[in-house]
N, C-alpha and C positions, 0 to 999 in steps of 0.2 A: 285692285285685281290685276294679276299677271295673267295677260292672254297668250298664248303660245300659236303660234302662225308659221304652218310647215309650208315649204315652197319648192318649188321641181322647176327647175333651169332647162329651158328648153332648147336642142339644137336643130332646127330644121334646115335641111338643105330647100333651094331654093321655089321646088314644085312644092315641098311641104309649105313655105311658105305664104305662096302664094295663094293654097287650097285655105292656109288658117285665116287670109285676111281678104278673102271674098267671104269665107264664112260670115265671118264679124260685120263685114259690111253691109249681108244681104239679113243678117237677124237685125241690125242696125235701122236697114231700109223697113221692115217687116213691124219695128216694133215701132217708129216714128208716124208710119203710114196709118196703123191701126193706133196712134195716138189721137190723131187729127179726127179719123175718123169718128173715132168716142167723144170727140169734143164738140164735133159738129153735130151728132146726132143728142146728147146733152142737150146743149143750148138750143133744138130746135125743139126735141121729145122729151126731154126733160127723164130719159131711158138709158138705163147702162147696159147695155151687151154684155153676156155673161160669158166669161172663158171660152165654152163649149160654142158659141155662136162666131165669135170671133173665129175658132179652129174650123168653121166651116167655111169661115168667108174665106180665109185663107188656101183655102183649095182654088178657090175665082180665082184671086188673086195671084197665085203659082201657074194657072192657063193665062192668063193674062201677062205674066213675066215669064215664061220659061227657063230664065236663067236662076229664078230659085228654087231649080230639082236641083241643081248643082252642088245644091247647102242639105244638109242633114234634116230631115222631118222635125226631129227629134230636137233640134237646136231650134230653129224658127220657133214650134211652137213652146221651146223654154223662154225667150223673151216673149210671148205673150201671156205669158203666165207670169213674169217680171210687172209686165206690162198692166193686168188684171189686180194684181195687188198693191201695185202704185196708184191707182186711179182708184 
């Protein structure tokens, strides 16, 4: 099979920059935190947290770091939805 994979070269000046890799960082931090999380409550409940459960914890979570209203809603909860279907 030939797969065909378009791609778009990005030029950010330096604020853009640095908006794209706090983004990355903090879906990064969001999707690792809510990794552990599932892991722990797993091996104690032997219970997985369903998408929807986790988008709630997620709101705690964002009071509790305020540096991740920073990052787009909309992107955090796409790694958890990564996240959801990897586990």
């Amino acid at each position: 099979m030939n797969y065909s994979v378009d791609s778009i070269r990005l030029y950010p000046n330096q604020q853009q920059a640095k908006s794209l890799i706090q983004g990355m960082g903090s879906c990064r931090f969001v999707y690792n935190y809510f990794l552990d999380f599932k892991i722990k409550k797993w091996k104690k409940y032997g219970k997985s947290y369903s998408f929807f459960d986790i988008c709630k914890l997620l709101v705690k979570l964002k009071q509790i770091n305020p540096w991740l209203y920073q990052t787009n809603s909309q992107a955090l909860q796409h790694s958890l939805k990564n996240l959801h279907q990897s586990f």
